[in-house]
Rosetta silent file (secondary structure, phi, psi, omega in degrees, C-alpha in Angstrom):
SEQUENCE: XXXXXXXXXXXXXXXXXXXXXXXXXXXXXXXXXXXXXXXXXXXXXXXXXXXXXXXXXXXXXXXXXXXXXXXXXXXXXXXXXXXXXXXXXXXXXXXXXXXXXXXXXXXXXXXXXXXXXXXXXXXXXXXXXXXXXXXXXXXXXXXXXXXXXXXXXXXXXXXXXXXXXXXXXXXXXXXXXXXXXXXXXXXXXXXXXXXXXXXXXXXXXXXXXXXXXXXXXXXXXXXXXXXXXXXXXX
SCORE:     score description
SCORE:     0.000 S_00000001
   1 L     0.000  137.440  174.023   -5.047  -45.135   -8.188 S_00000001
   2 E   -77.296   93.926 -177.247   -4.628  -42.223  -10.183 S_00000001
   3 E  -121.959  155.537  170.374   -0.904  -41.326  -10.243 S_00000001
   4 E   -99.643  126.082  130.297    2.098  -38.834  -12.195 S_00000001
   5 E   -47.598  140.540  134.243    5.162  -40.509  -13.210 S_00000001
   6 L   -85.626  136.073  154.131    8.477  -39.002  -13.080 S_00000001
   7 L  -149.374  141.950  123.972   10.624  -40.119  -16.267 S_00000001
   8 L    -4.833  -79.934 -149.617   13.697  -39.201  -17.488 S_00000001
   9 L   117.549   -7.260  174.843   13.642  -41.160  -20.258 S_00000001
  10 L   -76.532 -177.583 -169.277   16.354  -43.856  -18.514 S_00000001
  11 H   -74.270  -41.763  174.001   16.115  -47.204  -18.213 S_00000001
  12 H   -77.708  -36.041  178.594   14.466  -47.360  -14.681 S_00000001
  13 H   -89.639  -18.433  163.389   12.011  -44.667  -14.727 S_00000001
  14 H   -85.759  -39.140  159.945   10.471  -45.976  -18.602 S_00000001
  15 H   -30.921  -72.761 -176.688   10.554  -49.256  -16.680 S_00000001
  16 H   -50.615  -18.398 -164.049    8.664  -47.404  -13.610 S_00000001
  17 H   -97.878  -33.929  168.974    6.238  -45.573  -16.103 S_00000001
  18 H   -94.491    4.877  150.941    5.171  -48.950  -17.561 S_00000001
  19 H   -37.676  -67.421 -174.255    5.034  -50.516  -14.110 S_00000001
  20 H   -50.658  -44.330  177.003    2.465  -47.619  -13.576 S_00000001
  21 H   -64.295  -66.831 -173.306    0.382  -48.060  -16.679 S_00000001
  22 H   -31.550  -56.773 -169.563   -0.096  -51.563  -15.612 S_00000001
  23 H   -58.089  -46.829 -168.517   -0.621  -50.893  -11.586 S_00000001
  24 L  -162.640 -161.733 -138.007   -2.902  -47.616  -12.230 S_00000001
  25 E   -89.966   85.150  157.737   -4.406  -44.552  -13.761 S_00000001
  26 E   -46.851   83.932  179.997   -1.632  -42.822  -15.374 S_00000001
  27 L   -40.153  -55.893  170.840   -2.308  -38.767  -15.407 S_00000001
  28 L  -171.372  141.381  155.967    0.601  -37.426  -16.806 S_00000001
  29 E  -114.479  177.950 -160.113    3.793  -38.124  -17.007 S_00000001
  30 E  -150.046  109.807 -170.520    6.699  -35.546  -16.102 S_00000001
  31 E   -98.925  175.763 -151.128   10.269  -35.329  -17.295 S_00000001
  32 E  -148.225  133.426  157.911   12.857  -32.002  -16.082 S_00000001
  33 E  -138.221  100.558 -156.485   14.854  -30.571  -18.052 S_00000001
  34 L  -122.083   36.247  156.924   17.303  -28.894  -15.808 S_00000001
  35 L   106.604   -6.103  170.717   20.613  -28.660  -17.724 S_00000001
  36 E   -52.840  164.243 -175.264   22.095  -31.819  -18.062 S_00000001
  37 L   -87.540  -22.512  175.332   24.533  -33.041  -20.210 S_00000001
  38 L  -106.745   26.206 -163.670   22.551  -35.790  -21.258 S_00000001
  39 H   -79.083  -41.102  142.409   19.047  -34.369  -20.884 S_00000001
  40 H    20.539  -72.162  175.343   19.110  -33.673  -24.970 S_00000001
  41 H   -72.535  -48.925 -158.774   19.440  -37.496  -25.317 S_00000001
  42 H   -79.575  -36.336  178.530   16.951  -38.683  -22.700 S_00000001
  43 H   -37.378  -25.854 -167.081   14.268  -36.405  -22.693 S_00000001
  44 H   -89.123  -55.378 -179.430   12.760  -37.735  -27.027 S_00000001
  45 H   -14.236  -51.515 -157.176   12.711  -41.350  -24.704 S_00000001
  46 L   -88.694  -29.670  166.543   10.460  -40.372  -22.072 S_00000001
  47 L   -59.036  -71.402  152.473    8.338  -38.613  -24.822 S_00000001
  48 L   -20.146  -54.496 -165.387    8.353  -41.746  -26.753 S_00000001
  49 H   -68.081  -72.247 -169.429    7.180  -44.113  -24.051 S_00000001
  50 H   -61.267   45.522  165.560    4.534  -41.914  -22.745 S_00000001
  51 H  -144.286  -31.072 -176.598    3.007  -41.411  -26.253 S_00000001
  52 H   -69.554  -56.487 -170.856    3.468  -44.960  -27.215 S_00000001
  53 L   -85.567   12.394 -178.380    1.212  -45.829  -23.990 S_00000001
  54 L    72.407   52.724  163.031   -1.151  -42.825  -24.431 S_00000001
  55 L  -117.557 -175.080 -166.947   -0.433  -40.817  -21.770 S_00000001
  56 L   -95.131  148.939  157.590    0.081  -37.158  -21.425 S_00000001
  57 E  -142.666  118.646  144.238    3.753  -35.890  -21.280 S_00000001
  58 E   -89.077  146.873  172.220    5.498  -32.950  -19.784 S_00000001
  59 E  -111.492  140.617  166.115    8.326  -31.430  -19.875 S_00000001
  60 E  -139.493  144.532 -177.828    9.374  -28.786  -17.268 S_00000001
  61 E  -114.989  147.915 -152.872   12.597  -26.828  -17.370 S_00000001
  62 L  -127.635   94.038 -159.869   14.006  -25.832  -14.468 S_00000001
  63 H  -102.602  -21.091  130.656   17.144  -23.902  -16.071 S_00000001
  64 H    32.839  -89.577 -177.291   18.069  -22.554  -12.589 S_00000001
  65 H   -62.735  -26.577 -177.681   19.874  -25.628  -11.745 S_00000001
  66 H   -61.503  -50.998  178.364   22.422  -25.245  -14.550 S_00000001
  67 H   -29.469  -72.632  176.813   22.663  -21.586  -13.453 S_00000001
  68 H   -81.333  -33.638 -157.857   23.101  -22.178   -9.354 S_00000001
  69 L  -115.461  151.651 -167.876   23.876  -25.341   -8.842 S_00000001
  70 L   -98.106  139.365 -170.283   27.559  -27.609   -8.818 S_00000001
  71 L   173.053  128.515  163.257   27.770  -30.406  -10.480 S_00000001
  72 L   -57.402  -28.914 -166.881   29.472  -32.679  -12.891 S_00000001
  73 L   -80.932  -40.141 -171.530   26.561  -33.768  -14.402 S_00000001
  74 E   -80.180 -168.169 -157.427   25.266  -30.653  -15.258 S_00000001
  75 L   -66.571  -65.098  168.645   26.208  -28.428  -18.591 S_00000001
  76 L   -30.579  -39.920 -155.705   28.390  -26.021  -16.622 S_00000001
  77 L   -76.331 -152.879  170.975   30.149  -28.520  -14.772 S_00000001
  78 L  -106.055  164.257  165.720   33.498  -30.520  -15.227 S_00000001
  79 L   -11.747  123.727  179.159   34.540  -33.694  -16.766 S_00000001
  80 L   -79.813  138.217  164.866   31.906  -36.660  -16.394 S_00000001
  81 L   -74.382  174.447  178.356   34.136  -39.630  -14.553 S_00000001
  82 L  -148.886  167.292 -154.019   34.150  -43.002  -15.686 S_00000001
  83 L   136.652 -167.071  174.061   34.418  -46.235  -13.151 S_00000001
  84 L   -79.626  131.448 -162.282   32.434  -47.897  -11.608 S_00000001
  85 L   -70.761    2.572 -176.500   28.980  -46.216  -10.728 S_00000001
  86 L  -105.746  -18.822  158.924   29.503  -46.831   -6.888 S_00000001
  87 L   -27.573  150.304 -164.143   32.937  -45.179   -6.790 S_00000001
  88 L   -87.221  -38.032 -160.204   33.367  -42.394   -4.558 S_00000001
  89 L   -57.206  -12.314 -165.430   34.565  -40.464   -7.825 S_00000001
  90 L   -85.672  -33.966 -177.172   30.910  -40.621   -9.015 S_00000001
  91 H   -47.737  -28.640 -177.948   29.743  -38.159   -6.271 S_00000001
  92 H   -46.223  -45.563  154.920   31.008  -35.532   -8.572 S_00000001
  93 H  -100.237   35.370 -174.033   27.649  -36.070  -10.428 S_00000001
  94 L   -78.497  132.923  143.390   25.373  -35.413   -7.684 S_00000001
  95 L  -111.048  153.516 -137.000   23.275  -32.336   -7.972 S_00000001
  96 L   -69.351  133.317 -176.608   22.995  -31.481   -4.900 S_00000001
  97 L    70.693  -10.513 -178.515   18.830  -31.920   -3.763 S_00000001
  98 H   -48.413  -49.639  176.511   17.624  -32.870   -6.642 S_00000001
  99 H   -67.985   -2.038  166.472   14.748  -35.134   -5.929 S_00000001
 100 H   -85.702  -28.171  170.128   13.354  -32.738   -3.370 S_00000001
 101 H   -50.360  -80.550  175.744   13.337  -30.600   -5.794 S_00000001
 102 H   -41.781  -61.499  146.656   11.771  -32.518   -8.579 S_00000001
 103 H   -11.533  -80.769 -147.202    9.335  -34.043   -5.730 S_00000001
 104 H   -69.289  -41.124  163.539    8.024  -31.072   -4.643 S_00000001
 105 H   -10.903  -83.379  174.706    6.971  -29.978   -8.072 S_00000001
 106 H   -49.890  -40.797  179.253    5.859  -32.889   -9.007 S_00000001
 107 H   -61.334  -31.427  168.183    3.531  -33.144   -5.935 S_00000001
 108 H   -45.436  -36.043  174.358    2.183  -29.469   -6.867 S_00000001
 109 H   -77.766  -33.236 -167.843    1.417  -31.300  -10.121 S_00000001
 110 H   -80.002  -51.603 -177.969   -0.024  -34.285   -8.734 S_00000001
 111 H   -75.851  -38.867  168.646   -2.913  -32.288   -6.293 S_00000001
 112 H   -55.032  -31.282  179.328   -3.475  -29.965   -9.045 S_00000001
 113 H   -75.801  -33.187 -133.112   -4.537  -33.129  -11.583 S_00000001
 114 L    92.775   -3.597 -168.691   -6.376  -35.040   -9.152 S_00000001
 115 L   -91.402  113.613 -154.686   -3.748  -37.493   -8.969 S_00000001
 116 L  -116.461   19.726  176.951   -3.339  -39.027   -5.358 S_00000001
 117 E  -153.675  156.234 -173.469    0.197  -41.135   -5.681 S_00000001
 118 E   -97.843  120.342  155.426    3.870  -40.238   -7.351 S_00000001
 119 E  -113.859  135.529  164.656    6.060  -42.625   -8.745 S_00000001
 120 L  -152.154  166.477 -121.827    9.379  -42.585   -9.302 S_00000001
 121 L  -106.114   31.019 -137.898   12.156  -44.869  -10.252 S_00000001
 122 L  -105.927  121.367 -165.568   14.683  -44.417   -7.086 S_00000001
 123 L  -129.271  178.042  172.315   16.468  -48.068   -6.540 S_00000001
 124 L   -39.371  -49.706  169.725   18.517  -49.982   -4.667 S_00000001
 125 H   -50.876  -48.806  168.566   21.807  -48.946   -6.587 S_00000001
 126 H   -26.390  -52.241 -172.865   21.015  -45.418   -5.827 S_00000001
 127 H   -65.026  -20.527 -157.305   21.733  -45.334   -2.263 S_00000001
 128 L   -75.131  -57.404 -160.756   25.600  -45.485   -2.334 S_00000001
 129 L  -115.026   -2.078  178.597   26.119  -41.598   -4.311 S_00000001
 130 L  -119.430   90.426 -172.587   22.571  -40.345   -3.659 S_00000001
 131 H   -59.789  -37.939 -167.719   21.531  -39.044   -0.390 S_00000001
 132 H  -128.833   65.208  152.873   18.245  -38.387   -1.600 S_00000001
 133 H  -127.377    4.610 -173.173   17.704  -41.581   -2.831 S_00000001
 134 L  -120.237 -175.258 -151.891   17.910  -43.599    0.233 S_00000001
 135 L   -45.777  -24.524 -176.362   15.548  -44.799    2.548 S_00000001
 136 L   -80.974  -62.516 -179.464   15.807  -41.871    5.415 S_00000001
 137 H   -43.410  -74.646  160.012   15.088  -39.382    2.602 S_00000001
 138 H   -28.171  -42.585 -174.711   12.273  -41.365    0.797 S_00000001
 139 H   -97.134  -51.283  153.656   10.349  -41.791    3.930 S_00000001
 140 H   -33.492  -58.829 -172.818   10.646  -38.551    5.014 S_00000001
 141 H   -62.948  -40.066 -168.280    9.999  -36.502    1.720 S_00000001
 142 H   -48.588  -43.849 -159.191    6.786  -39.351    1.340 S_00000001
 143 H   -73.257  -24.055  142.677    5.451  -38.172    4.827 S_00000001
 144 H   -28.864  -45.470 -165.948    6.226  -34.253    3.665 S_00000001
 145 H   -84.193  -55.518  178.241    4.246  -34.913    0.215 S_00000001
 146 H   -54.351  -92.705 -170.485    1.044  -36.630    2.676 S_00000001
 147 L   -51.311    0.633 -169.140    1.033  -33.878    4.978 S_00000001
 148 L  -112.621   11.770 -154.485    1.552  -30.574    2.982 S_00000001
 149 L  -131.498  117.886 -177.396   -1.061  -31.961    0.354 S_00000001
 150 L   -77.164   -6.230  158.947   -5.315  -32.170    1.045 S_00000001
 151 L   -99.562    0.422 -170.510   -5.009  -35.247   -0.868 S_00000001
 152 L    52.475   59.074 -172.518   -2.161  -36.808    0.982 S_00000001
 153 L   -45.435  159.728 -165.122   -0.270  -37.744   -2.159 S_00000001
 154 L  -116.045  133.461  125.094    1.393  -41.326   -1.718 S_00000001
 155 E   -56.793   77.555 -177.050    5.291  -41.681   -2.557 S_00000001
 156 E   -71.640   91.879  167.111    5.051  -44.478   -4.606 S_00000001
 157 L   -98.157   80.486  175.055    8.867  -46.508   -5.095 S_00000001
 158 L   -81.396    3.022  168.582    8.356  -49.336   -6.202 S_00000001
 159 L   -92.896  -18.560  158.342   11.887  -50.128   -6.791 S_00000001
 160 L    14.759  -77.324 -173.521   13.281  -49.574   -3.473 S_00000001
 161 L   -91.985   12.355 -137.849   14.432  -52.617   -2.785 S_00000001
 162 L  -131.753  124.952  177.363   15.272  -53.741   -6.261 S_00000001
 163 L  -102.536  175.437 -145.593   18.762  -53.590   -7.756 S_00000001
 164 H   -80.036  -42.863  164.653   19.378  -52.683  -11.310 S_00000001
 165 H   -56.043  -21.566 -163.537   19.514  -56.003  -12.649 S_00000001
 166 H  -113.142  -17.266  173.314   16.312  -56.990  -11.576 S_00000001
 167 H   -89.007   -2.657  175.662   14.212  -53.918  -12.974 S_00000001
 168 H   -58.860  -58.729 -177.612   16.167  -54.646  -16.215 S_00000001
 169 H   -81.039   31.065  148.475   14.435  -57.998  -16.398 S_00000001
 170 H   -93.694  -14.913  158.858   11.023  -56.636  -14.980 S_00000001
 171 H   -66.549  -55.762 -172.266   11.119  -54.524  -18.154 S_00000001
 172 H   -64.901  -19.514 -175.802   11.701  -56.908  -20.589 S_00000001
 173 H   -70.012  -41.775  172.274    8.738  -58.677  -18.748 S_00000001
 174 H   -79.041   -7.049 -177.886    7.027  -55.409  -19.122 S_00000001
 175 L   103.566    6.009 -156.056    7.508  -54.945  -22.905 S_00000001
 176 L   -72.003  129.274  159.849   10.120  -51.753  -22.331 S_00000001
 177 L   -65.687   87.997 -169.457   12.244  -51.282  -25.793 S_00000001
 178 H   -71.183  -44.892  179.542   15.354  -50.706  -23.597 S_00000001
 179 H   -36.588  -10.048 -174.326   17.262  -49.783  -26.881 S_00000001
 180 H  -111.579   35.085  179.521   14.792  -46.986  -26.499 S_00000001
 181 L  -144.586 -174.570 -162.391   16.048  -45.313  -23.353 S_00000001
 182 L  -152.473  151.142  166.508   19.417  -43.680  -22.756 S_00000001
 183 L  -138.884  -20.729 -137.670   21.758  -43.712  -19.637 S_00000001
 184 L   -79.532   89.738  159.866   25.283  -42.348  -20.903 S_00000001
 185 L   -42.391  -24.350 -104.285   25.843  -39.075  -18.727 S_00000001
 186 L  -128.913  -11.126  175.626   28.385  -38.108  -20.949 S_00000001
 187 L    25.874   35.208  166.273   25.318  -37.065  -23.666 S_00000001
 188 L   -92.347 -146.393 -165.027   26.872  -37.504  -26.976 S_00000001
 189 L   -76.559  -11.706  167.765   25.733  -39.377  -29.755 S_00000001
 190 L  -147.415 -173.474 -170.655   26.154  -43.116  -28.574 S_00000001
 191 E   -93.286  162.213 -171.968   26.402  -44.290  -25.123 S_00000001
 192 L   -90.006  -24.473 -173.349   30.443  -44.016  -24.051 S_00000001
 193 L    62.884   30.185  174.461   30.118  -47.965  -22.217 S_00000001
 194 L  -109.897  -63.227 -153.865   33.119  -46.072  -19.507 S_00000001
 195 L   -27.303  153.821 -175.286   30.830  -43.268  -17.544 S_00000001
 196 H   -49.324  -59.122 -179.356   29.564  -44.787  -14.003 S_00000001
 197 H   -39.478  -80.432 -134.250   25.699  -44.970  -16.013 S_00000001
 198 H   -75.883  -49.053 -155.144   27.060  -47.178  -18.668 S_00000001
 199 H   -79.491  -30.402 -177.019   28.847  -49.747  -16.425 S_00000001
 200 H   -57.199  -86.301 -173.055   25.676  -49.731  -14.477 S_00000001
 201 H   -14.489  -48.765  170.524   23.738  -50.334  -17.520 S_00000001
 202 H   -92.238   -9.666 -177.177   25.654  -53.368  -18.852 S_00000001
 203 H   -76.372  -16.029 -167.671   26.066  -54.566  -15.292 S_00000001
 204 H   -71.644  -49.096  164.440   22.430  -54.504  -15.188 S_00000001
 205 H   -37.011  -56.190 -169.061   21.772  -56.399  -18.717 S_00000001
 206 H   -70.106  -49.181  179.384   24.228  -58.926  -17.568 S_00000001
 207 H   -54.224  -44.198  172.629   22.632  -59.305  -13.989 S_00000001
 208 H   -80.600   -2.657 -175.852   19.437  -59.959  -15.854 S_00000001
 209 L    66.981   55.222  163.898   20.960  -62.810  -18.426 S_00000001
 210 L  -147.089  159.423 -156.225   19.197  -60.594  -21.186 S_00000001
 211 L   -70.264  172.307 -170.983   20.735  -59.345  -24.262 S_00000001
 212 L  -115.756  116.644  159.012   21.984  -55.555  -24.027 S_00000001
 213 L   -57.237  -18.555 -135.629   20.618  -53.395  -26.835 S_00000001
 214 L   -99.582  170.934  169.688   22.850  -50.261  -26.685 S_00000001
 215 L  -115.297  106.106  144.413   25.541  -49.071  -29.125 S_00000001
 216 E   -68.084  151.948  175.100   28.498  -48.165  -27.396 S_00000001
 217 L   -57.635  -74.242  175.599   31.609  -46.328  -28.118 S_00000001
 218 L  -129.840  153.850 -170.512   33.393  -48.787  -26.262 S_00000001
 219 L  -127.308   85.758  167.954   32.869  -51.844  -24.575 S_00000001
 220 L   -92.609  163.503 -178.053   36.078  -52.563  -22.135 S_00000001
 221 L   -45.805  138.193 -176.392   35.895  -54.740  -19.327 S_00000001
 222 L   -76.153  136.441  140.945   33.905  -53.725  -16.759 S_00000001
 223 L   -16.522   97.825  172.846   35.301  -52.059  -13.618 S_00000001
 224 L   -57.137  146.698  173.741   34.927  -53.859   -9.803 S_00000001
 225 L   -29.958  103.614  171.747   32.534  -53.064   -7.282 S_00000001
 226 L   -28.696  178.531 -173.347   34.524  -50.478   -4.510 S_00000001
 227 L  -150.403  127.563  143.444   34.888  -52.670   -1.426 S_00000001
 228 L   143.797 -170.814 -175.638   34.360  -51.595    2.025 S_00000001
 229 L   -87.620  153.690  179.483   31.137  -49.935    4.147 S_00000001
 230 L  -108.706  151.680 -157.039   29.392  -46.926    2.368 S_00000001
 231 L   -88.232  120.118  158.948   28.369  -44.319    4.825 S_00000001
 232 L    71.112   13.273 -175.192   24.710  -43.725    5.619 S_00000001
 233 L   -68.028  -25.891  176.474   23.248  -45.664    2.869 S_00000001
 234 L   -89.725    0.000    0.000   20.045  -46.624    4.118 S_00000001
C-alpha cells in the first residue's frame, strides 16, 4: 500500500516510519512544525530518517497553534513539568486537538499523492494524557478520514496496542539509530532525563533490556507509575 507517514522526529514515529518502509510504499513523509518547544530539536531527526531511507520529507508549519492555542508544550506556554509521564501534572502539555488537526491535513495530503493509508505512531502509553490518542478517537477520526476521502484513506496504527518498551525493541529490530531521535519536551541542547518524555524514554530502553543512547542532563531515579483508574482511557 502506498502510504504518508507522520514523524516528528521521536522515538516512536522514526520507529513507525521504518515500520512503513518495510510494510509499504512510502510517499512522503510529514513532520509539523507548530511551535513547540522542542520542535527545533526533533524536526533535523525526522529529516534524517526520511533521507537516510529515500523518501520524500515535509515539513508543514502550522504557526497558528503557538498563536491560539494553550499549552505547556508549546513556545508561549508555561513551565514544562517533570514526573512521571502518566501524572495528571503532564496534562499541562496537551495541545488541545492536535491529532485531528495534524490528521486532517495529513489526509488532504494523502488523497492528493495517491496515497491510500496514514500512519502514525499513537501507542499504548498515550492514552492516559491524550484524548486523541485513544481508541474512541482513533476509530472515529479513521472512519472520518474513509468517508470524507474518494480513496477511503486507511488509519493505519500500528502501535495501538504496543507500550513504549516494546516499540523501543521493535526499532532496534528495525535498524532505528535511537541516539538519532529526540524526546526531551523541554528542547534544549541535551535531553533533561526529569520532563514526563524523558522518564518515558528511559522507562522504555529499560522495558526493552537494550542499552539507552541519549545524553542526559541528569539521570535521577526514575519516578513511580500514578496508581489508581485513569478516566476514559480507551
Amino acid at each position: 500500500m502506498k502510504v504518508i507517514v507522520l514523524c516528528s522526529g521521536g522515538m516512536d514515529s522514526v520507529t513507525a516510519l521504518y515500520w512503513a518502509h518495510r510494510e509499504h510504499a512510502v510517499e512522503a513523509v510529514l513532520s509539523f512544525d507548530y511551535g513547540s518547544k522542542h520542535n527545533a530539536c526533533e524536526l533535523p531527526f525526522a529529516a534524517e530518517h526520511a533521507r537516510a531511507l529515500g523518501c520524500r520529507h515535509e515539513i508543514i508549519r502550522l504557526d497558528f497553534v503557538d498563536r491560539l492555542f494553550a499549552s505547556a508544550l508549546l513556545q508561549g506556554g508555561g513551565e514544562i513539568p517533570e514526573g512521571h509521564y502518566q501524572a495528571d501534572n503532564m496534562r499541562q502539555t496537551v495541545v488541545p486537538f492536535r491529532n485531528a488537526i495534524l490528521l486532517s491535513i495529513a489526509t488532504g495530503v494523502a488523497e492528493s499523492q495517491g496515497a491510500a493509508g496514514l500512519v502514525i505512531a499513537a501507542h499504548d502509553g498515550d492514552h492516559a494524557i491524550y484524548p486523541d490518542c485513544r481508541e474512541g478517537f482513533m476509530r472515529a477520526m479513521g472512519e472520518t478520514m474513509r468517508l470524507g476521502t474518494y480513496a477511503g484513506v486507511q488509519l493505519l496504527r500500528p502501535f495501538i496496542a504496543l507500550h513504549k518498551g516494546e516499540i523501543a525493541a521493535l526499532g532496534v529490530r528495525l535498524g532505528v539509530d535511537f541516539a538519532r531521535t529526540w524526546s526531551c519536551y523541554k528542547g534544549r541542547a541535551r535531553h533533561c532525563g526529569k520532563c514526563g518524555t524523558c522518564v518515558e524514554r528511559r522507562e522504555a530502553f529499560q522495558q526493552a533490556g537494550v542499552p539507552d543512547p541519549t545524553d542526559y542532563e541528569a539521570i535521577a531515579p526514575l519516578p513511580g507509575k500514578p496508581e489508581g483508574p485513569r478516566d476514559a482511557i480507551r
